[in-house]
N, C-alpha and C positions, 0 to 999 in steps of 0.2 A: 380446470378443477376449481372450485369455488371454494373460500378460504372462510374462517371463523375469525374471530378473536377471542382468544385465550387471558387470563390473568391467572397468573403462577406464585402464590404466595408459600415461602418457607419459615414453618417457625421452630424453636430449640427451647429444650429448658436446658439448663447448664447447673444444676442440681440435683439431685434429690427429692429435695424441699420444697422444689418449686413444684409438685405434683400435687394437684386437686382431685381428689378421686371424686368418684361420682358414685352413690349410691347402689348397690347390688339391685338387679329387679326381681319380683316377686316372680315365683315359679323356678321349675326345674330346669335351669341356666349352667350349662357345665363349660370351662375352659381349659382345655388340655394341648397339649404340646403334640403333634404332629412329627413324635421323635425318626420316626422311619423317612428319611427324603421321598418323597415319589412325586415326577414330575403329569403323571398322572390326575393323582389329587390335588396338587397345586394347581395345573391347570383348569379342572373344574372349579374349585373354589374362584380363581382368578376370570374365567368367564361367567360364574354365576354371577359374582358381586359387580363386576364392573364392565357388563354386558349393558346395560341399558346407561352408563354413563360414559361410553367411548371407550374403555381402556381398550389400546391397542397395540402399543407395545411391544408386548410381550408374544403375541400372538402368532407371528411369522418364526417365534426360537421352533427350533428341533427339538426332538427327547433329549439328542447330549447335551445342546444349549442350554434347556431346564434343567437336569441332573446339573450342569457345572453351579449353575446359577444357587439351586440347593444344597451343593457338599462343600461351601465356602464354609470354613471355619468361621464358628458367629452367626450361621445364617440359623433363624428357626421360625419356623411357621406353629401361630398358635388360633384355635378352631374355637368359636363358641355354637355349642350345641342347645338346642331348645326340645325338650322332649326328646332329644336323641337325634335330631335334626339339625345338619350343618345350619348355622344362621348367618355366619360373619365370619372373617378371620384376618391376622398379622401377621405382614410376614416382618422380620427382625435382620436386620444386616448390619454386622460388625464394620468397622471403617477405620481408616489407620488414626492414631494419638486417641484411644480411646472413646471413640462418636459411635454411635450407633443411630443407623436410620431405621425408621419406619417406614421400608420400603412402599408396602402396601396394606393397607386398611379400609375394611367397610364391610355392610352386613346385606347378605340377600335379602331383596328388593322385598321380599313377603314379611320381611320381619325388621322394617326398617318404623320407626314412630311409635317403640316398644319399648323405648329406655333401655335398649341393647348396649347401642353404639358407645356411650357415653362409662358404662360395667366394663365393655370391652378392652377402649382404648384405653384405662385409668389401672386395668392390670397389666396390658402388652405395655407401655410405659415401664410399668413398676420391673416389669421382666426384661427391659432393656438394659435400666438402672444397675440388675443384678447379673446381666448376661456371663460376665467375668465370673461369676459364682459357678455356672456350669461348662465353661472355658474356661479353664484352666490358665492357657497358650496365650490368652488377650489381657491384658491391659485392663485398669479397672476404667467405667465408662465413667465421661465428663461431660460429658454431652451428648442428650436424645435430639435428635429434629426429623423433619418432614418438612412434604411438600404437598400441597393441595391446589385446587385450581377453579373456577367460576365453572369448571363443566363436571366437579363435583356434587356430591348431595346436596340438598340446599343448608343444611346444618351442621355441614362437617366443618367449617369454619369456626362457629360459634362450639361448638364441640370441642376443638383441638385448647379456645382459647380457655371458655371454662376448667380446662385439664391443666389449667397452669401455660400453656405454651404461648413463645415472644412471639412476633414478628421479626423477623432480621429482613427478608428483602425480599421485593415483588417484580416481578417480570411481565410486559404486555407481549406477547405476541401473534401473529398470524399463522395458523396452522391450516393442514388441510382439512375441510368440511367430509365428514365419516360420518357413514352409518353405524348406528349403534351394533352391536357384531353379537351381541347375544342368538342363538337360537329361534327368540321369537321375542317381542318386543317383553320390553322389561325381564327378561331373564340373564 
């Protein structure tokens, strides 16, 4: 099997403060919370947006493996809608002393270069900042991060840092070379 090379960069803001939002875009832009788990719609969501950039993952879990993955105390998935049309979404995972990851993040492929992404990630931030607010059971957060990678969008980089987020530490590796696993290319 033929391999790639990968670069896996993670970055944190350890604030508040450190959060640069990013503009609202013009038009009917709705972001709502995804309160009902369902490993259903995650899964779509999770094959639309990162079908054409390798996510794979997640791919081979079962229905329990995604319910477990979704009824984690902390975990929430939040949907940005465009005309009433999933565009994007976050999912939010609780972590022990307070951390909260951004597990996963990005916008269907049709609605990417829209001034989406940038609306998107600068509220699921702010709603990580406040996750404590609707858990009760967690800890107040001190820290958001992620990770992203060269087989990302080509902007999601530049996106995360504009958002205020550090760099802490980068990883090269060799992975296996995959087909992008969407339904049909770019989906």
């Amino acid at each position: 099997m033929s391999t790639i090379t990968v670069t896996t960069w993670s970055l944190e803001q350890t604030s508040p403060d450190d959060l640069v939002p990013a503009a609202a875009p013009e038009g009917d832009l709705r972001i709502v919370r995804a309160e009902v788990p369902s490993p259903e719609f995650s899964r779509f969501l999770y094959t639309a947006v990162g079908g054409d950039i390798r996510w794979t993952d997640r791919l081979s879990l079962s229905y329990a493996q995604w319910r477990e993955q979704l009824d984690r105390s902390g975990t929430e998935t939040w949907v940005a809608y465009d005309k009433g049309t999933p565009a994007g979404y976050v999912e939010l995972q609780a972590q022990d002393e307070g951390s909260v990851e951004i597990v996963y993040f990005g916008l269907v492929p049709a609605f990417r270069g829209r001034r989406i992404g940038g609306h998107l990630l600068s509220y699921a931030t702010a709603r990580a900042w406040d996750l404590a607010e609707r858990w009760p059971e967690l800890p107040a957060t001190k820290r958001v991060w992620l990770h992203t990678c060269s087989e990302d969008g080509e902007h999601a980089m530049a996106n995360y840092q504009r958002r205020g987020f550090r760099l802490f530490d980068t990883k090269v590796e060799e992975e296996p070379a995959v087909e992008a696993p969407g339904p049909w290319p770019g989906a």
